[in-house]
LUMLUM-631803 format. One record per residue: residue number from 1; residue in three letters; z, y, x of N, C-alpha, C in turn. Coordinates in steps of 0.02 Angstrom, whole numbers, plus 32768, in hexadecimal, padded with zeros to 4 digits. Layout:
BEGIN
[atom NUM "ALA" [Z Y X] [Z Y X] [Z Y X]]
...
END
This chain:
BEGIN
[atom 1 "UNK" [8000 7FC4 802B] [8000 8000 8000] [8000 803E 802C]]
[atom 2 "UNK" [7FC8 8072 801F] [7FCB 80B8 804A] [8013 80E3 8044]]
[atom 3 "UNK" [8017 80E9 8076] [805A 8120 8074] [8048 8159 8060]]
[atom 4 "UNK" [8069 8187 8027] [8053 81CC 800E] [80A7 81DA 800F]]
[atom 5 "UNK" [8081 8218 802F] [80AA 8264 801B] [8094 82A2 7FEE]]
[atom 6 "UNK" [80BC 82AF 7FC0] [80D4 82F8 7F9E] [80EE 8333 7F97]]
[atom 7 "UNK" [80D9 8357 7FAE] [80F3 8389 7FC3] [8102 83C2 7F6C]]
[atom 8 "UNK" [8140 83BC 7F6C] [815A 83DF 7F20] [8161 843C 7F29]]
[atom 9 "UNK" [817E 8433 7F74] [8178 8485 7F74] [81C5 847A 7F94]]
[atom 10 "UNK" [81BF 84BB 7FC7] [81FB 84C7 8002] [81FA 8492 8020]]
[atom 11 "UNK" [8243 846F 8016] [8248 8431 8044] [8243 83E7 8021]]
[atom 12 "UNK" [823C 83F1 7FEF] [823F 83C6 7FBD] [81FD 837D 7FC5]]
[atom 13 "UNK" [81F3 8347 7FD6] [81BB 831B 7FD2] [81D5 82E4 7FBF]]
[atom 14 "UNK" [81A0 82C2 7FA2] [81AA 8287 7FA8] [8182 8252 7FD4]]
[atom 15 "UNK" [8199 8222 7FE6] [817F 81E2 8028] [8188 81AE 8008]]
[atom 16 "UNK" [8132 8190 7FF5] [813A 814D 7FCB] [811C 8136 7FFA]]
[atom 17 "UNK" [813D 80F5 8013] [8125 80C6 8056] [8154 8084 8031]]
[atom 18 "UNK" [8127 8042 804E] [8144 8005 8036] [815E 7FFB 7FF4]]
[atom 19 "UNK" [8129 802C 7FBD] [815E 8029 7F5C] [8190 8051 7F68]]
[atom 20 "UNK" [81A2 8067 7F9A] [81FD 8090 7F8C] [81E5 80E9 7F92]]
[atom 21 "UNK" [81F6 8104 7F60] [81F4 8138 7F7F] [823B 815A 7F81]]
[atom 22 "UNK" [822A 81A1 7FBD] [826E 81A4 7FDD] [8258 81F1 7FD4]]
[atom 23 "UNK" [8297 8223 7F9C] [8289 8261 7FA2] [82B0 8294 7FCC]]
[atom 24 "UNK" [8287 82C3 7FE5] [82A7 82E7 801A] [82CB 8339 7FF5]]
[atom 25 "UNK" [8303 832D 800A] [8334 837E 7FE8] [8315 839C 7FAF]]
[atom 26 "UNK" [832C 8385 7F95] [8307 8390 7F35] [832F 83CB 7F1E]]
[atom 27 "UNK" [82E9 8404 7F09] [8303 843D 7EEF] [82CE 843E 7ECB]]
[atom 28 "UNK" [82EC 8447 7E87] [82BF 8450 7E51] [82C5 847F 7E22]]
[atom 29 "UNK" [82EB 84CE 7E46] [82F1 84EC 7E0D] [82C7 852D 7E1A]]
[atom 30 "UNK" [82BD 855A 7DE2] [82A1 8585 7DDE] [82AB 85CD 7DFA]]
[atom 31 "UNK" [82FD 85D5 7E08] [8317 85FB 7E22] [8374 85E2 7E4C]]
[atom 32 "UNK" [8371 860B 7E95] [8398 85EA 7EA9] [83C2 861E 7ECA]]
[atom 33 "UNK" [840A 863A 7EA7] [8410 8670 7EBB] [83E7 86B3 7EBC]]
[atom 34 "UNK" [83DA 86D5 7EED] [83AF 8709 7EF0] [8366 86FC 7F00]]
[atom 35 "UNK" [8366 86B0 7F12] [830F 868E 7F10] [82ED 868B 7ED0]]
[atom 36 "UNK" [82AA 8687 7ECE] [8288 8671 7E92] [8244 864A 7EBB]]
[atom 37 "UNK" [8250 8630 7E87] [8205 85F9 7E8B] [81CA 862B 7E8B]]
[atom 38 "UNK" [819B 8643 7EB1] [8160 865C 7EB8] [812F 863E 7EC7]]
[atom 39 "UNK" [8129 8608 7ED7] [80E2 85CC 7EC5] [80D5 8592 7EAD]]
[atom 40 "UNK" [80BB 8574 7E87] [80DC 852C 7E71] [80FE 8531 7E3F]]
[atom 41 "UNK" [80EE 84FE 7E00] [811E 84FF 7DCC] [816A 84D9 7DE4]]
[atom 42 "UNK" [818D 84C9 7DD2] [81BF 849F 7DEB] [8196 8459 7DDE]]
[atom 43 "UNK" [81B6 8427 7E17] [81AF 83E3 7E06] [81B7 83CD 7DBB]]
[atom 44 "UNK" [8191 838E 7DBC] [8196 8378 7D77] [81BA 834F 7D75]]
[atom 45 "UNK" [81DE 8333 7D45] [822C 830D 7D3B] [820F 82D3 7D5A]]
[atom 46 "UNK" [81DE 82B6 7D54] [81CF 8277 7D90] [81DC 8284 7DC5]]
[atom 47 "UNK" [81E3 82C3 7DED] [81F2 82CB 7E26] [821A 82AD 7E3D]]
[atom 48 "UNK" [8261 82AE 7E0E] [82A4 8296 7E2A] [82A8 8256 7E30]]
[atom 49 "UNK" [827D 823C 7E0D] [827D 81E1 7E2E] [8272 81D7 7E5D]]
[atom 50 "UNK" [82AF 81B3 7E7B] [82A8 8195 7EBE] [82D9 8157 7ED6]]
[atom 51 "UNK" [82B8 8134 7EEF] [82EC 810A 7F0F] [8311 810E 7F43]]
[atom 52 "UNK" [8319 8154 7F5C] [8347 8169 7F9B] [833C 81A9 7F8E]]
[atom 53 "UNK" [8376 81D7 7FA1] [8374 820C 7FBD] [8383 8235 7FED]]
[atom 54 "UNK" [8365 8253 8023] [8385 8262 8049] [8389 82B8 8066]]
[atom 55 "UNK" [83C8 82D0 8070] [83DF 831C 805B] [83F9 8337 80C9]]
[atom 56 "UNK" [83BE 8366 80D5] [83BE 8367 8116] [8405 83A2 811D]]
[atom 57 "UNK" [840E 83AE 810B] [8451 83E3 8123] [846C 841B 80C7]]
[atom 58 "UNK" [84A8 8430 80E3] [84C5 8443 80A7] [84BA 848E 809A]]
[atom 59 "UNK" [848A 84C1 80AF] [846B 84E4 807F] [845D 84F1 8036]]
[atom 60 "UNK" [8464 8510 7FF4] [8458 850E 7FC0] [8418 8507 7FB3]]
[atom 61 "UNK" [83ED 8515 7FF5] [83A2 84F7 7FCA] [8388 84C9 7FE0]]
[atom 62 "UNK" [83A4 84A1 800F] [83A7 8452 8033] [83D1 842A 8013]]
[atom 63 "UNK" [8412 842B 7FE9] [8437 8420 7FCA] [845C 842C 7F91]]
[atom 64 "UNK" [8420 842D 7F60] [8431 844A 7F13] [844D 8426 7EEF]]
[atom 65 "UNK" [8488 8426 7EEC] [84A7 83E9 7EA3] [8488 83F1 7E6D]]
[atom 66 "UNK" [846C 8424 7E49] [844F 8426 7E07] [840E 83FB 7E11]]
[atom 67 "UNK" [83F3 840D 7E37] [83B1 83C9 7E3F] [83C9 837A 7E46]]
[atom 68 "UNK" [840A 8381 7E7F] [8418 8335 7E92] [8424 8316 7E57]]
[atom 69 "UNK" [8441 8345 7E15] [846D 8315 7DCC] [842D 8325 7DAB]]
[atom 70 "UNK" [83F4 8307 7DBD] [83CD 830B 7DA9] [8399 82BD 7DB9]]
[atom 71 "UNK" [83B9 82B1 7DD9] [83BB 8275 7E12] [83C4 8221 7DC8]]
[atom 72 "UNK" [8397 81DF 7DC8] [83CC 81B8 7D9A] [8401 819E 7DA5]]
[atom 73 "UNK" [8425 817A 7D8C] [846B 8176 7DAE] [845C 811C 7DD9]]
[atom 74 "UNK" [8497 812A 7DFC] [8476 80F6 7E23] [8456 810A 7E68]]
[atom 75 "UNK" [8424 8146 7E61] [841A 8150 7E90] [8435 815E 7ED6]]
[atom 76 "UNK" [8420 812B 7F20] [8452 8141 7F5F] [8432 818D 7F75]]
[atom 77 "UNK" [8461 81BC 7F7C] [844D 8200 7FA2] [8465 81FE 7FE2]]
[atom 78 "UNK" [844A 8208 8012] [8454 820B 8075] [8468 824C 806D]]
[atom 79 "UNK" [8499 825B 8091] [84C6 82B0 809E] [84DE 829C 80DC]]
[atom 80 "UNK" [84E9 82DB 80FF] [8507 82DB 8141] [8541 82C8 8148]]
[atom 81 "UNK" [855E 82B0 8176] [85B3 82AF 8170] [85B9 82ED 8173]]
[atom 82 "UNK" [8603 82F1 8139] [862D 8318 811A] [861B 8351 80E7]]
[atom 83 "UNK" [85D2 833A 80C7] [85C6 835E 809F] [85FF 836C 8065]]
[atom 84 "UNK" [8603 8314 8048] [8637 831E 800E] [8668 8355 801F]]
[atom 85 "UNK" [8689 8368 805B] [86B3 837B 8063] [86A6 83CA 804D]]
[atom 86 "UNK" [8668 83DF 806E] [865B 8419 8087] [8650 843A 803D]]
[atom 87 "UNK" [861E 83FC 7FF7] [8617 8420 7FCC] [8636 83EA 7F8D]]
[atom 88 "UNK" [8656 8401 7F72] [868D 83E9 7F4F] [867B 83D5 7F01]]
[atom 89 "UNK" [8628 83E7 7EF8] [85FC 83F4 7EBF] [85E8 83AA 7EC0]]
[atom 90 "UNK" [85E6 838B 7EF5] [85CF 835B 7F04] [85E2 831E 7EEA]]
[atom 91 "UNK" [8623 830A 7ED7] [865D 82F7 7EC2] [865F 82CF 7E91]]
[atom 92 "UNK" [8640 830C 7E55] [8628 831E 7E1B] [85E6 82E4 7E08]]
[atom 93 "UNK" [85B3 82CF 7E2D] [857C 82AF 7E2C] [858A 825E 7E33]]
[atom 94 "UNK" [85C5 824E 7E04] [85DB 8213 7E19] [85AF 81CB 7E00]]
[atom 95 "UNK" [856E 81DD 7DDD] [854A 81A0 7DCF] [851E 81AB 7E0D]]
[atom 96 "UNK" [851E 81C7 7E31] [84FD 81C5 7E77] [851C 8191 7EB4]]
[atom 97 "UNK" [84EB 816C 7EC9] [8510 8153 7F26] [8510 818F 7F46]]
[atom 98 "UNK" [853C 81A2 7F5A] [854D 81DB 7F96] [855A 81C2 7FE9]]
[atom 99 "UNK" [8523 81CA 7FFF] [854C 818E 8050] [8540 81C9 8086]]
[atom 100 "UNK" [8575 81D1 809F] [8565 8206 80E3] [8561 81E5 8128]]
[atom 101 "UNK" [8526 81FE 814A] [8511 81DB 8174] [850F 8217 81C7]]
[atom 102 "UNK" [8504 81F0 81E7] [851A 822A 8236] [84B3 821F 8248]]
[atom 103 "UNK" [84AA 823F 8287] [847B 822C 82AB] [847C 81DF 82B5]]
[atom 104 "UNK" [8430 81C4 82BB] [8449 8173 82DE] [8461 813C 829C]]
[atom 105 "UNK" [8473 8154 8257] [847F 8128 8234] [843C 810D 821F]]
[atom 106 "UNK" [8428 80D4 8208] [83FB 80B3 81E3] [8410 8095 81A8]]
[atom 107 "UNK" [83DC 80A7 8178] [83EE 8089 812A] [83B9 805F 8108]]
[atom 108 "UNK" [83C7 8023 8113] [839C 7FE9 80E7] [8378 800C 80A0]]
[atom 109 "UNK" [833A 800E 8074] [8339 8011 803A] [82F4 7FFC 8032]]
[atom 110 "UNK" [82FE 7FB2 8015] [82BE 7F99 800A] [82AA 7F6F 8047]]
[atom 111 "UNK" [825C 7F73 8061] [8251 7F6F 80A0] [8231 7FA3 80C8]]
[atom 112 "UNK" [826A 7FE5 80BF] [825A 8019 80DA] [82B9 801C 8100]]
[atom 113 "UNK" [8298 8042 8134] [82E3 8060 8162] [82E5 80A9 8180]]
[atom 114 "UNK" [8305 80C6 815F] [831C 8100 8162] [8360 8118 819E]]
[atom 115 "UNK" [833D 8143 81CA] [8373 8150 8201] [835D 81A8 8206]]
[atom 116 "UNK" [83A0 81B6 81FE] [83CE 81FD 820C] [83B7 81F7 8242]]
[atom 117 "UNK" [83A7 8242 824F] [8389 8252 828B] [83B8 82B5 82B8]]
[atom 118 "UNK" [83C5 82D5 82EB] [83D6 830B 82E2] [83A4 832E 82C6]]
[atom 119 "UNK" [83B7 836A 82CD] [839E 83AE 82C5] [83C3 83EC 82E6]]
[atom 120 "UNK" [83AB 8410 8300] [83B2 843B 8305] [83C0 8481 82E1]]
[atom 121 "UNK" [83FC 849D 82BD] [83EC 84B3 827E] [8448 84BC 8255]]
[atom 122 "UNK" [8457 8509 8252] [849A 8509 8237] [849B 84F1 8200]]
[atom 123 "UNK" [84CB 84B0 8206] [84D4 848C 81C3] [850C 84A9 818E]]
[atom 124 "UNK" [8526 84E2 81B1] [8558 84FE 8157] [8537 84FD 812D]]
[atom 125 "UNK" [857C 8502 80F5] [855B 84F2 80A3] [855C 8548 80A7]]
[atom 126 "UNK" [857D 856E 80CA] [8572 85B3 80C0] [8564 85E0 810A]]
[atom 127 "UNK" [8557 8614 80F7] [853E 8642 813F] [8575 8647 815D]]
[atom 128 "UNK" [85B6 8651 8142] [85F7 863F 818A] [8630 8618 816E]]
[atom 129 "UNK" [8644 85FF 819C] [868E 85C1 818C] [8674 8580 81B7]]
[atom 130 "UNK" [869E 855E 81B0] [869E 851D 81F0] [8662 84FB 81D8]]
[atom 131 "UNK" [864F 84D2 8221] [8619 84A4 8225] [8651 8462 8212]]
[atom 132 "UNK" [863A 8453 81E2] [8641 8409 81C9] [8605 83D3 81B1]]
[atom 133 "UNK" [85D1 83E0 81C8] [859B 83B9 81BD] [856A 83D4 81E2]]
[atom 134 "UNK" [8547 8397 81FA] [8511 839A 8243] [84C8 83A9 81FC]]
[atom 135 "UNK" [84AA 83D3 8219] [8456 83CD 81F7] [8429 8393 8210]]
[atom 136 "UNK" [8407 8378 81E6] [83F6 831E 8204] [839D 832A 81EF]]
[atom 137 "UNK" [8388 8301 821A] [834F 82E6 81F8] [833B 82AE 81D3]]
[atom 138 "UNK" [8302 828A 81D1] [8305 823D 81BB] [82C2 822D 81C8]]
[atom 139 "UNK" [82B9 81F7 81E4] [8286 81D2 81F5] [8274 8192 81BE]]
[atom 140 "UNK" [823C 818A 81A3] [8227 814D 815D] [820D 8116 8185]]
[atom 141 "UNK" [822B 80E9 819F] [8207 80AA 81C1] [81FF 8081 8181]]
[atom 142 "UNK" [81A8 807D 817F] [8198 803C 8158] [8153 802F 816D]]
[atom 143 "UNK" [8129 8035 8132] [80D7 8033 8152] [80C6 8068 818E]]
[atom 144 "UNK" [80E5 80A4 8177] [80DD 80DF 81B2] [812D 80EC 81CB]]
[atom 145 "UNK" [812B 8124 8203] [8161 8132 8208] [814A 818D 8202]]
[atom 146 "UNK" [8186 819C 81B8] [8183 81DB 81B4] [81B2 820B 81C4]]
[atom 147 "UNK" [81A5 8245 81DA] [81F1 8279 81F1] [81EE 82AD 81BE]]
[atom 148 "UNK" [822A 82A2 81AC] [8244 82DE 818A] [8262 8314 81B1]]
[atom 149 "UNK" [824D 8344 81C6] [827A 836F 81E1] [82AD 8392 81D3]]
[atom 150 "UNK" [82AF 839D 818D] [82E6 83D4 8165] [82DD 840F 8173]]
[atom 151 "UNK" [82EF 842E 8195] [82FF 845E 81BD] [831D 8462 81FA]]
[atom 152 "UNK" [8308 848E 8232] [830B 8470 828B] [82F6 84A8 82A3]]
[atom 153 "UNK" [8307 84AB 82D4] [82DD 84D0 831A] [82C2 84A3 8341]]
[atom 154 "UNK" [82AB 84B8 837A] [829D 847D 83A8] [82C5 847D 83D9]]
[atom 155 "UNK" [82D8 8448 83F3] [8308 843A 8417] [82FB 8402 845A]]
[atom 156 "UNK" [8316 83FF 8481] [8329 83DD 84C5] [8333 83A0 849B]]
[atom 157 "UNK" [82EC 8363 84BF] [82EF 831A 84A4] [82E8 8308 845D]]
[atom 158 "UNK" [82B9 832E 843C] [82AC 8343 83FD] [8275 82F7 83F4]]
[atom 159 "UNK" [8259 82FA 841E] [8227 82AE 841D] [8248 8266 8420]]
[atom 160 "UNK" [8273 8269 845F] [82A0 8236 8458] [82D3 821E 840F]]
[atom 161 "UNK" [8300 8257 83FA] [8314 824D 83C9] [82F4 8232 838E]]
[atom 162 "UNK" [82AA 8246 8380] [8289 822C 834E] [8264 81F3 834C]]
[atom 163 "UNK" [8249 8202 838F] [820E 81A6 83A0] [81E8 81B5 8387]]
[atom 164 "UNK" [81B7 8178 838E] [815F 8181 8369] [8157 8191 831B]]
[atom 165 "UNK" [812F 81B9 8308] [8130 81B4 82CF] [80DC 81C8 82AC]]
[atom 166 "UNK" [80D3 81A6 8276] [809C 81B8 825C] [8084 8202 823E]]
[atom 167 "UNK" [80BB 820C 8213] [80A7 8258 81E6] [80ED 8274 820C]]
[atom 168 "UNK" [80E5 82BA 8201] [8129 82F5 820E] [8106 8326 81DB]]
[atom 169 "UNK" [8159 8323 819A] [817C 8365 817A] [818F 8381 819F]]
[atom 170 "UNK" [8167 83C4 81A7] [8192 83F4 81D1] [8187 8439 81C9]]
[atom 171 "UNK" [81D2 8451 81BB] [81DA 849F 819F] [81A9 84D5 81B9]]
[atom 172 "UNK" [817D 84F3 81A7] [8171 852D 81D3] [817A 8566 81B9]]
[atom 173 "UNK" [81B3 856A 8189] [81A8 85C3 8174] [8200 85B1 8143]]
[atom 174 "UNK" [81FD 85F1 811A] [824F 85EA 80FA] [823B 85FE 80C4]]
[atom 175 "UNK" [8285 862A 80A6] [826C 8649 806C] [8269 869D 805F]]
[atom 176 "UNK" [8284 86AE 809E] [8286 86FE 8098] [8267 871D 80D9]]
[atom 177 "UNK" [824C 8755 80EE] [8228 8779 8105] [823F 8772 813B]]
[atom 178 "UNK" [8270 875B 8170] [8284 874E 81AF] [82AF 86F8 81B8]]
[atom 179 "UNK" [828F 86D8 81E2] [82A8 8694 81F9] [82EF 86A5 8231]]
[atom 180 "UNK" [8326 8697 821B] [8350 868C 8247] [8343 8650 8271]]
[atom 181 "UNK" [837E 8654 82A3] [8366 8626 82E2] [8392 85D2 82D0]]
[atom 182 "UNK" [836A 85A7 82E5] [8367 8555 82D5] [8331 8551 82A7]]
[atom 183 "UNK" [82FD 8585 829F] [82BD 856E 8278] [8282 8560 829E]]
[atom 184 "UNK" [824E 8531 826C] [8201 853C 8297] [81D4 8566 826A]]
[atom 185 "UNK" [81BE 85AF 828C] [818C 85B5 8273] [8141 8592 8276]]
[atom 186 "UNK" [810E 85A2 8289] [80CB 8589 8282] [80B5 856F 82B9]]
[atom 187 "UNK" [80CF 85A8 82F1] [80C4 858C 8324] [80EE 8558 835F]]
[atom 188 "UNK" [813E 8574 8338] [8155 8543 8373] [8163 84F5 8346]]
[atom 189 "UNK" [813A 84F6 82FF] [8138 84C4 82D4] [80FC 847E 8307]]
[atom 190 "UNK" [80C5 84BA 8312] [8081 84AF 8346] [80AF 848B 8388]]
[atom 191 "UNK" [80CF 84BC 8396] [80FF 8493 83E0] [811D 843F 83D7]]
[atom 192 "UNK" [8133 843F 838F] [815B 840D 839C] [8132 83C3 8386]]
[atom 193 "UNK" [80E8 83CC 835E] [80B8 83A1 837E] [80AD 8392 83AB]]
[atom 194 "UNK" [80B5 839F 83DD] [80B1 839C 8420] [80CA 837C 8443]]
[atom 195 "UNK" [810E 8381 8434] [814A 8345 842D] [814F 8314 8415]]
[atom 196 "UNK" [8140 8316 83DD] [814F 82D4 83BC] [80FF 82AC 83B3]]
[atom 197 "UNK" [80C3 82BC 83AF] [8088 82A7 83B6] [807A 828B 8377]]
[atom 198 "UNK" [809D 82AB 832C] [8084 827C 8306] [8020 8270 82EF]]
[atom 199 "UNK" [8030 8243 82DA] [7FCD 8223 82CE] [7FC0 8280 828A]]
[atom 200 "UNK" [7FDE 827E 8259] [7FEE 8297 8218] [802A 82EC 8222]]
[atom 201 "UNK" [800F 8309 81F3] [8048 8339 81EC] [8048 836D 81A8]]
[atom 202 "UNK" [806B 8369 818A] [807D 8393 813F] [80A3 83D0 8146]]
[atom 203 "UNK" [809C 8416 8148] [80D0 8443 814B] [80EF 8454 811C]]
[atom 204 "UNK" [8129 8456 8120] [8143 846C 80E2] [8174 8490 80CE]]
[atom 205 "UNK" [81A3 84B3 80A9] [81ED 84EB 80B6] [81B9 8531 80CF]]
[atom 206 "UNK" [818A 8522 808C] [8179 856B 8094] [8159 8585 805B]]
[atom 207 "UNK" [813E 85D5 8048] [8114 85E2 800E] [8134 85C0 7FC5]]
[atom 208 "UNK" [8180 85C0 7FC5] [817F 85AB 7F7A] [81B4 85DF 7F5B]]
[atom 209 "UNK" [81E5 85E0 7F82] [8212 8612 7F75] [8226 8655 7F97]]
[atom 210 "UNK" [8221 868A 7F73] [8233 86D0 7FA9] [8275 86EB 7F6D]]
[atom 211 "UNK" [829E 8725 7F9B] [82D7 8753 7F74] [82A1 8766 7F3D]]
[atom 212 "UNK" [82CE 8772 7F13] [82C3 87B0 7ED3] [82BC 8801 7EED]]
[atom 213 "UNK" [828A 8805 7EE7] [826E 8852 7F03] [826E 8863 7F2D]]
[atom 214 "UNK" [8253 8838 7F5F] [8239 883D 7FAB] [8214 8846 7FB1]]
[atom 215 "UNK" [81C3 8824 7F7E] [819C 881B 7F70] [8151 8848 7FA1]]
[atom 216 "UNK" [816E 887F 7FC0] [814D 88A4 7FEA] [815B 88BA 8028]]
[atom 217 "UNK" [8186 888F 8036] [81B2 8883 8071] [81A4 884D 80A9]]
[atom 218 "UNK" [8167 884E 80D5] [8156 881B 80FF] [8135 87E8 80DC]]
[atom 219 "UNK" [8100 87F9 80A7] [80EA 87D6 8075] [80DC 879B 80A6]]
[atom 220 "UNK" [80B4 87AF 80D5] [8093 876C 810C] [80BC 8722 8113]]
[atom 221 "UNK" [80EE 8730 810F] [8134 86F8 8121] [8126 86D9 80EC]]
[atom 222 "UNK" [8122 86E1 80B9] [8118 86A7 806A] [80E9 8695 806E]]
[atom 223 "UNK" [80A2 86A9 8087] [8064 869D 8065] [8044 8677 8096]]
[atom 224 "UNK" [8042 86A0 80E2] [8029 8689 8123] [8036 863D 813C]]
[atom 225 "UNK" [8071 862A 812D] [8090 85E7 8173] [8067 85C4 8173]]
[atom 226 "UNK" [8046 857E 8131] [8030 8560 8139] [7FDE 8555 8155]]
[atom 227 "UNK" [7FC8 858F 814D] [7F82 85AE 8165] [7F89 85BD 81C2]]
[atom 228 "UNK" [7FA9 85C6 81C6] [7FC9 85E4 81FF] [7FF4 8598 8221]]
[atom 229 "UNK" [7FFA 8576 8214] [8016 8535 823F] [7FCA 850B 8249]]
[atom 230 "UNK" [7FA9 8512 820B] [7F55 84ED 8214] [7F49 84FC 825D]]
[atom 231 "UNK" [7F42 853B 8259] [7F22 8548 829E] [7F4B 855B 82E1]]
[atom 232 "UNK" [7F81 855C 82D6] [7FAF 8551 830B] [7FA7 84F4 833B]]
[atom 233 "UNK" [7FB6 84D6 82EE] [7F98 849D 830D] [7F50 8484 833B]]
[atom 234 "UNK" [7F2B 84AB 8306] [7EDF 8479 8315] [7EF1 84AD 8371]]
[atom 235 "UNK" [7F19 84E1 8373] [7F17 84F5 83C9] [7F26 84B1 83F1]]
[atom 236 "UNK" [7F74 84C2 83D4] [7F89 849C 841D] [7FA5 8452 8402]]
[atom 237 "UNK" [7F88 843A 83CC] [7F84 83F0 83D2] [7F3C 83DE 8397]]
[atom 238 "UNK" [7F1A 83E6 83AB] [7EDD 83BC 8387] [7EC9 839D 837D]]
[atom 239 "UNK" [7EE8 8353 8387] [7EE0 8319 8372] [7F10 82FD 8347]]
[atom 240 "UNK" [7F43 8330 8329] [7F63 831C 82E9] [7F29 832F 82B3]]
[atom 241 "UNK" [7F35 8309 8273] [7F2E 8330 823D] [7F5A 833C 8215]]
[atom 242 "UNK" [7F4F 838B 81F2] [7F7D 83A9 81DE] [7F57 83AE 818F]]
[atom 243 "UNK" [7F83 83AB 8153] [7F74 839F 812A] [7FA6 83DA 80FA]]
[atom 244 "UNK" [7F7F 8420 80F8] [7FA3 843E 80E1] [7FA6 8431 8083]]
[atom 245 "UNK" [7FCD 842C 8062] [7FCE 8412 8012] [7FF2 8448 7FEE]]
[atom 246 "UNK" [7FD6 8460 7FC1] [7FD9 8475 7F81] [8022 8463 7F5C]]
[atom 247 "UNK" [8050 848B 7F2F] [807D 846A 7F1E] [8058 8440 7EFF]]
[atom 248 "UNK" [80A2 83FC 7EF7] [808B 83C2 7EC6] [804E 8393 7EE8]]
[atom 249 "UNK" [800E 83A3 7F02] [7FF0 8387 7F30] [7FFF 834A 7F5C]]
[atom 250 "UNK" [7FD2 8306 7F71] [7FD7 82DE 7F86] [7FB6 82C7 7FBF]]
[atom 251 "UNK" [7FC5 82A5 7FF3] [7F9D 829A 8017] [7FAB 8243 8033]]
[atom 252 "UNK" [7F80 8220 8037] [7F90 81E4 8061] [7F6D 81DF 80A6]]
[atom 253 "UNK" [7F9D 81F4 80D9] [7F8A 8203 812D] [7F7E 81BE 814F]]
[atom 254 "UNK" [7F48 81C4 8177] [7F4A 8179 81A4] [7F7A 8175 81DB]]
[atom 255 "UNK" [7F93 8130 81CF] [7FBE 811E 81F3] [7FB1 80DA 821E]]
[atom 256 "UNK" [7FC5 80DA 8250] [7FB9 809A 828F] [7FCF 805C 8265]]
[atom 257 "UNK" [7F91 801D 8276] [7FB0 7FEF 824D] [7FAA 7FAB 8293]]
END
């Protein structure tokens, strides 16, 4: 069976490899705080089906409980260690599996294996107060091997940590008119192909959400990234393909068999 990915909008996808699919930081709402949805309708309630989920760091738009109880019950959700701790909302989602996992853990589901990966990337649930949870990635070993990045910078042994992989999710933009630091924009998104050599690549954590009345404020940052990683790539790695997608949009990438 071809491995496809979905790209729903921000960070949100889904990875159907081996029948399982495995959704990535599910945010499905229309407005989020002082964000609004500006491209893309929201996912459609099929979205939330999944047979795994996995939540790269505790941000409110990497880590939305209103989407997660949205989740069927039953469902296992991957969180960092000490999320529960950090967000207490969490708690609350008790027809959910909740399993917190470090870098280096692996999780059976199906005949797919899922391994936590770092990141580079302040994992508070808020802009200040203690670090109690590492920002993670996740790698989809099954027919392909896919990376989720979450959110990251690039970092020292960024290849090693992840290993070979077929496709790379990977952030190149945010949601407001300046990227703080532990992000990839377009180009050092371009860099970290480089690194990791995947065959495949999807960008994504960009063009869906900006503040409420910014709107003329560094318009380029919302609209530009994914246009702007195309050809960052085809520079300095051109023998990926990059498969920029449309919200909701699908793609099935070749993978080494």
């Amino acid at each position: 069976m071809p491995v496809e990915i979905t790209w729903w909008g921000h960070a949100t996808c889904t990875v159907e490899d081996s029948g399982i699919r495995v959704l990535t930081d599910p945010l499905f709402a229309r407005r989020l705080a002082h964000l609004r949805r500006r491209r893309g309708a929201p996912p459609p309630a099929g979205a939330a089906h999944a047979d795994l989920v996995v939540v790269s760091h505790l941000h409110a738009d990497h880590l939305h409980v209103p989407s997660l109880a949205r989740l069927a019950p039953g469902t296992r959700v991957l969180v960092p260690r000490g999320a529960v701790r950090s967000v207490p909302a969490l708690r609350r989602l008790r027809t959910l599996k909740i399993v917190e996992v470090d870098a280096g853990a692996r999780v059976e589901v199906g005949d797919l294996v899922v391994e936590a990966v770092p990141a580079e990337h302040d994992g508070r649930r808020l802009p200040v107060g203690p670090h109690r949870a590492p920002a993670l990635g996740y790698v989809v070993n099954g027919e392909a091997r896919t990376y989720f990045a979450g959110d990251t910078g690039l970092f020292e042994g960024m290849a090693e940590a992840v290993g070979e992989v077929d496709v790379a999710l990977l952030p190149v933009g945010g949601w407001g008119p300046y990227l703080g630091p532990h992000h990839l924009d377009p180009a050092r998104a371009a860099e970290a192909l480089t690194r990791i050599s995947p065959r495949s690549a999807v960008p994504v954590h960009y063009g869906t959400y900006w503040p409420i009345g910014m709107d003329a404020v560094r318009p380029h940052e919302f609209h530009t990234p994914g246009d702007e990683f195309v050809r960052q790539a085809a520079l300095r790695a051109p023998g990926v393909a990059v498969h920029r997608l449309a919200h909701g949009e699908s793609v099935r990438p070749e993978v080494a068999r």
